[in-house]
C-alpha positions as CSV (number, residue, x, y, z in Angstrom):
1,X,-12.1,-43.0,-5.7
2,X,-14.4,-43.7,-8.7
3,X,-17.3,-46.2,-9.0
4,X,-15.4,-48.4,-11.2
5,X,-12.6,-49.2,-8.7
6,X,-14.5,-49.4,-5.4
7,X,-15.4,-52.3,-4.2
8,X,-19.0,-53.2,-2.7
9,X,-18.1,-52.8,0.8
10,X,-16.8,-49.1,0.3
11,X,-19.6,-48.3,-1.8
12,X,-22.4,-50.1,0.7
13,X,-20.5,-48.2,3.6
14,X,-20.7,-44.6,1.6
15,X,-24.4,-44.8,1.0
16,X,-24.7,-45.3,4.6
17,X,-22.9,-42.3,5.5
18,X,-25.0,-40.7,2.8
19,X,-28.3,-41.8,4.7
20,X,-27.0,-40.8,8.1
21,X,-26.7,-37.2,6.7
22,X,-30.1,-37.0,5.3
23,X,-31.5,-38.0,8.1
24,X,-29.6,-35.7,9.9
25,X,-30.5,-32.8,8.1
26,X,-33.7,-33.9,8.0
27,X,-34.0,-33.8,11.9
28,X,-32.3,-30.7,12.1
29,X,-29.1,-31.7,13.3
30,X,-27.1,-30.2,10.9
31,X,-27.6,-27.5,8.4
32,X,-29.1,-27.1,4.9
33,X,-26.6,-27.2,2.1
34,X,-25.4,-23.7,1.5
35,X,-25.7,-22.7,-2.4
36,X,-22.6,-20.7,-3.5
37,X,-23.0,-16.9,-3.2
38,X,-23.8,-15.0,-6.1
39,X,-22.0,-12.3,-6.9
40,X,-24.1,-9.1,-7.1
41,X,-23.5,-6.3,-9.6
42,X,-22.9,-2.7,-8.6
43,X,-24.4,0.5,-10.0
44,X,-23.2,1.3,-13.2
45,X,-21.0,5.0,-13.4
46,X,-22.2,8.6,-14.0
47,X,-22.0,9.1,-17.8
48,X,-18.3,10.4,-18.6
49,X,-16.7,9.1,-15.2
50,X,-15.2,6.4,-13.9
51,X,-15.3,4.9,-9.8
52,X,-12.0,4.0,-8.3
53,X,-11.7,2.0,-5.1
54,X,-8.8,1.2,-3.2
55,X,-6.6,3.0,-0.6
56,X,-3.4,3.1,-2.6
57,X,-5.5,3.7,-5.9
58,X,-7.7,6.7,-4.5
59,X,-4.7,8.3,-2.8
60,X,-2.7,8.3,-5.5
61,X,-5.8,9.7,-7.5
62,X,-6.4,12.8,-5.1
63,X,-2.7,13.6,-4.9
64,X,-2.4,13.5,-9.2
65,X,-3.5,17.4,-10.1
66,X,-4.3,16.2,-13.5
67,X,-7.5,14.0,-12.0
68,X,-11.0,15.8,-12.1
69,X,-12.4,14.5,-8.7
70,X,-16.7,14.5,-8.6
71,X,-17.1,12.7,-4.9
72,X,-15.4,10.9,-2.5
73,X,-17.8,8.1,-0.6
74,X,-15.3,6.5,2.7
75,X,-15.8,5.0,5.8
76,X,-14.3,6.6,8.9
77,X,-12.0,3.9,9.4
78,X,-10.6,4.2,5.9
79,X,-10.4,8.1,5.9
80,X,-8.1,7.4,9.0
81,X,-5.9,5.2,7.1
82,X,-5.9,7.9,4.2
83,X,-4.4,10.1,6.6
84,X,-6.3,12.7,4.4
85,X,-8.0,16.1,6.0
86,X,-11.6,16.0,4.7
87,X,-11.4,20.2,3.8
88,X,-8.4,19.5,1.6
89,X,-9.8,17.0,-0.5
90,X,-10.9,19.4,-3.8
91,X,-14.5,17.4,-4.2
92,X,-17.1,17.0,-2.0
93,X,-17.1,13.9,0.6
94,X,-19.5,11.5,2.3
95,X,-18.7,9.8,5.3
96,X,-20.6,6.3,4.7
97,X,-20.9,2.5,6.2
98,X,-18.8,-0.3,4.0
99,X,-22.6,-1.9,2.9
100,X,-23.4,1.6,0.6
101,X,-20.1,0.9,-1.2
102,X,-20.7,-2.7,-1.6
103,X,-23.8,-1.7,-2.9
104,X,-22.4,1.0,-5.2
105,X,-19.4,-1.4,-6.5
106,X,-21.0,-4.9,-6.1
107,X,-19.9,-7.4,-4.2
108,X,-17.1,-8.8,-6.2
109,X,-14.7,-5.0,-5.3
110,X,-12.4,-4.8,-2.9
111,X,-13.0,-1.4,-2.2
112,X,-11.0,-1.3,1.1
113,X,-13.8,1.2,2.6
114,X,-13.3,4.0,0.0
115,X,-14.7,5.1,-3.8
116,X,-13.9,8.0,-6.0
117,X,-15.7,9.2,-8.6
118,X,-13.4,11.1,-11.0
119,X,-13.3,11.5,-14.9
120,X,-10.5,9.2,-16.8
121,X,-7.1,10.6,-17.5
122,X,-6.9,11.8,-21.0
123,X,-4.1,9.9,-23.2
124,X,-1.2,11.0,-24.6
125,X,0.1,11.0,-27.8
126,X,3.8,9.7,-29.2
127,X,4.9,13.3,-29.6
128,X,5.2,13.5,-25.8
129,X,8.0,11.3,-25.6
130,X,11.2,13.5,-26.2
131,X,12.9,12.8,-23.4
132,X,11.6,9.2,-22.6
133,X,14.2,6.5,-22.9
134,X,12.1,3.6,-21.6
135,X,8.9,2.5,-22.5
136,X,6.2,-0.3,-22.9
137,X,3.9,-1.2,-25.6
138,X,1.4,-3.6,-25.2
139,X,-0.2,-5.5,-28.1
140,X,-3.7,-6.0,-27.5
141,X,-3.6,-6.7,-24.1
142,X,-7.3,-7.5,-23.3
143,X,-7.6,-8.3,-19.5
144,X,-7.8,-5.0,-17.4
145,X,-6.1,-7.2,-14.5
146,X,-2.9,-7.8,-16.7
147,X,-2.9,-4.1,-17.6
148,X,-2.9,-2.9,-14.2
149,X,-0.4,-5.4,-13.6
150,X,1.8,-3.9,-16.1
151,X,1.3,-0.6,-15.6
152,X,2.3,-0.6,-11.7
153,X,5.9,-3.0,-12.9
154,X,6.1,0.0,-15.4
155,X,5.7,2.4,-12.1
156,X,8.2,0.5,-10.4
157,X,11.0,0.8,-12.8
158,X,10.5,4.1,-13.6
159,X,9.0,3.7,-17.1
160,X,8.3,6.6,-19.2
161,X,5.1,5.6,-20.6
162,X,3.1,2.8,-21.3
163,X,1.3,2.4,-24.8
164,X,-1.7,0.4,-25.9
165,X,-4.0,0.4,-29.2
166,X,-7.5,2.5,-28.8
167,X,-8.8,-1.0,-29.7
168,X,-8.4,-4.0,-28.2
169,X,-6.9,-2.1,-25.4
170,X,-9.4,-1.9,-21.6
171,X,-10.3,1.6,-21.1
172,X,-9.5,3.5,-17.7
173,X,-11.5,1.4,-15.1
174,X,-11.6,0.7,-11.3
175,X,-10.2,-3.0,-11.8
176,X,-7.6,-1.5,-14.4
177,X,-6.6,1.4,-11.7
178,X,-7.6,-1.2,-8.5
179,X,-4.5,-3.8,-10.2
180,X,-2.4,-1.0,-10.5
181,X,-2.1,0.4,-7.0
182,X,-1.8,3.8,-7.8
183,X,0.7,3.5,-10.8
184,X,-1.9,4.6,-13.6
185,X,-1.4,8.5,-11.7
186,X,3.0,8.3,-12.1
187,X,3.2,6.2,-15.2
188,X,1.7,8.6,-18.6
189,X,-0.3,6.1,-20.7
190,X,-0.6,6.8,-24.8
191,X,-2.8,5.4,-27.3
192,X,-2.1,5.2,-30.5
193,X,-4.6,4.1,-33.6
194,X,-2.1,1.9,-35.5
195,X,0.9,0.0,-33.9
196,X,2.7,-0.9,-36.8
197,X,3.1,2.7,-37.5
198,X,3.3,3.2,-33.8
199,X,6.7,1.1,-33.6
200,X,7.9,2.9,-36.4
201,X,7.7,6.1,-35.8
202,X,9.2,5.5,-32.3
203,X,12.5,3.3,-34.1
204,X,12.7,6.8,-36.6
205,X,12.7,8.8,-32.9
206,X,15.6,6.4,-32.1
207,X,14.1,3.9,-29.8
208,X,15.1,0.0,-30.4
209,X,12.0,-1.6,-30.5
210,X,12.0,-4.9,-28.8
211,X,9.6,-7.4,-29.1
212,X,9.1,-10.6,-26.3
213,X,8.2,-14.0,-28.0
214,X,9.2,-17.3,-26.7
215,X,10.4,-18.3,-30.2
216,X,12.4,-14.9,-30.2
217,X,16.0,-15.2,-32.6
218,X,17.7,-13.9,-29.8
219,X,18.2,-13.7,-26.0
220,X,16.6,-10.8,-24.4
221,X,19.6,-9.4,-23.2
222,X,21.8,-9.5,-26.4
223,X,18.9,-7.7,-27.8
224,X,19.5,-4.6,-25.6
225,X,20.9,-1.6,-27.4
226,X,21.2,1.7,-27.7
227,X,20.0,4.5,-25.5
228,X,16.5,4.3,-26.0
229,X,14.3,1.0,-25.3
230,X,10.6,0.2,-26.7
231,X,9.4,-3.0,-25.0
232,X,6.5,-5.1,-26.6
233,X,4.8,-7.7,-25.1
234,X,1.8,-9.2,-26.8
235,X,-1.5,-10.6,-25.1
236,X,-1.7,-13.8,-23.4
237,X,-1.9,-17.1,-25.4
238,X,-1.5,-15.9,-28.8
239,X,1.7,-13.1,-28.4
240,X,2.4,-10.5,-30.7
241,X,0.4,-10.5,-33.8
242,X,2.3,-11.3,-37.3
243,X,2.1,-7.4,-38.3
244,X,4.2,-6.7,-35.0
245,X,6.3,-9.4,-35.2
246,X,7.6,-8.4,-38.5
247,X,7.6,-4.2,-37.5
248,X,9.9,-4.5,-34.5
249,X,13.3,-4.6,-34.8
250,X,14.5,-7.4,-33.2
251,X,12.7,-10.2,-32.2
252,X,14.3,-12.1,-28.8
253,X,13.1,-14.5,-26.0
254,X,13.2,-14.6,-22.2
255,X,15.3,-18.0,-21.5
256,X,14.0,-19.7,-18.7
257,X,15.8,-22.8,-17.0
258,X,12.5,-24.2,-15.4
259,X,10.1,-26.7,-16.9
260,X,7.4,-23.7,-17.0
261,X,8.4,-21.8,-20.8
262,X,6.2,-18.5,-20.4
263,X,5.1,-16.1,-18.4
264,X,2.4,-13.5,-17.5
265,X,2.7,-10.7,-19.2
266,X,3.1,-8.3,-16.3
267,X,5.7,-10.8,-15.0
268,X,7.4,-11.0,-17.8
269,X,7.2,-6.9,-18.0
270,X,9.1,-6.7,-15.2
271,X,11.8,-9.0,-15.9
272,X,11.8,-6.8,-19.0
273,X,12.0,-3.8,-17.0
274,X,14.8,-4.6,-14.9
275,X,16.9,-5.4,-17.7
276,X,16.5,-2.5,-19.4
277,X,17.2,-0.5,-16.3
278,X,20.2,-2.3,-15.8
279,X,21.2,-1.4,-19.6
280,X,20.6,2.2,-19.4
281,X,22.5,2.2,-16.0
C-alpha cells in the first residue's frame, strides 16, 4: 500500500514497527541487513581455447573425436557421475575441490563439479550439406543462451546442421555449449559470411527456405514442401531482417490460440522442428 492511500493509523503503526527493528538490530537481536551478493568473475581462457562446464556438456565433449581436449579439472564426486576412467580421458586431469572451479569460472557457472579446457570446433561450410534435408538458420541470434537453446531442439530432432552469420552470431562458449547440453558435439554448426546469399544458394541446392514471422502470409504448416527444409528464425524482438524477409521463399507464421502471440526462439525452433519431422516422415 502506497503513502497516498494509507491512512495515519497504518502509517503511525509502520514507523513503529520500523523503530522496533532498529532498535533491535541495534541491540543485537537480529542481524545486519545482508547486501546482495556480487557476482565474481572467473579467469579469462588460455588464448585459442574455450572452458566448458557441465556433466552432459563435458561428456559429450570427451566422447566427440573431433574436440582437441587441453585439461580436464573435476571433483571426485563428479568424475563418479561421469562414469569416466581417468586413463582413458586423452588429456591430462586434475582431481580438484568445487571452490578452484568456482574460482576458475566465477561464481555465476554452474559447473556441476567439472571444467574442460578444449579448443572450439571449427565450422563448416554450405558445401557440406549434400545429404542434409533438415536444417536451421538463425538470423542474428545474439544471446548465447538462445543459441544453445536452439542448438540442443536442433539435437533433438535430428537436425542436420545449424547455420549462423560470422557476425552477429556468439562464438563457441561455455554458456553457448552449457545451454546446449551436449548438442553443440551431434549437431554440425556452419557459418556463412552473407545470409542472403546463404539462403540462396541453399533454395538452388533444393531446400525450401522457410522463414518464421508472426505476420508470415501463410500458416507454417501449409508452408512445408518439398523434400528438403531450411528453417529461419530471426533474433528476439525485432525478427528476420528486411534483406531475409524478402530472400526466403515463403514467408509463414506460427498460429497460436492463446493470448501470448510469440515465442522464444528456441521454443519456437522446436515447434518448427517437429513439423518438419512430421513432413519428411
Amino acid at each position: 500500500m502506497s503513502d497516498d492511500t494509507a491512512s495515519p493509523k497504518d502509517t503511525h503503526y509502520a514507523k513503529l514497527r520500523r523503530a522496533h527493528r532498529d532498535r533491535k538490530r541495534a541491540d543485537g537481536g537480529l542481524p545486519p541487513a545482508v547486501a546482495p551478493r556480487q557476482a565474481r568473475p572467473g579467469k579469462p581462457s588460455p588464448a585459442g581455447r574455450i572452458r566448458l562446464y557441465g556433466l552432459h556438456s563435458v561428456a559429450a565433449a570427451i566422447a566427440n573425436p573431433k574436440r582437441k581436449l587441453h585439461r580436464l579439472l573435476v571433483t571426485r564426486n563428479a568424475l563418479a557421475r561421469l562414469e569416466l576412467d581417468p586413463a582413458a580421458i586423452p588429456c591430462p586431469v586434475e582431481i580438484v575441490e568445487p571452490k578452484l572451479l568456482d574460482a576458475e569460472l566465477g561464481s555465476e557457472a554452474v559447473h556441476q563439479g567439472v571444467m574442460l579446457e578444449a579448443d572450439p570446433l571449427i565450422p563448416g561450410r554450405l558445401a557440406g550439406l549434400s545429404d542434409a534435408t533438415l536444417v536451421l538458420v538463425l538470423d542474428q541470434v545474439t544471446d548465447p543462451h538462445n543459441v544453445g537453446a536452439v542448438f540442443r531442439s536442433a539435437a533433438a530432432f535430428a537436425a542436420d546442421a545449424l547455420i549462423t552469420t560470422a557476425r552477429h552470431s556468439p562464438q563457441e562458449s561455455g554458456v553457448l555449449a552449457k545451454a546446449a547440453s551436449g548438442a553443440l558435439e551431434h549437431v554440425p554448426h556452419l557459418e556463412v559470411v552473407n545470409l542472403a546469399e546463404a539462403l540462396a544458394e541453399l533454395s538452388a541446392q533444393g531446400f525450401q527456405t522457410i522463414g518464421l514471422d508472426s505476420e508470415g502470409d501463410e500458416p507454417y504448416e501449409a508452408s512445408l514442401a518439398g523434400e528438403r527444409i531450411a528453417i529461419v528464425l530471426g533474433a528476439e524482438g525485432k525478427g528476420l531482417r528486411q534483406k531475409t524477409r524478402t530472400t526466403v521463399d515463403r514467408l509463414a507464421r506460427l498460429d497460436m490460440p492463446g493470448t501470448i502471440k510469440s515465442l522464444n526462439v528456441s521454443n519456437a525452433a522446436a515447434i518448427a522442428l517437429y513439423a518438419a519431422r512430421r513432413h519428411l516422415g
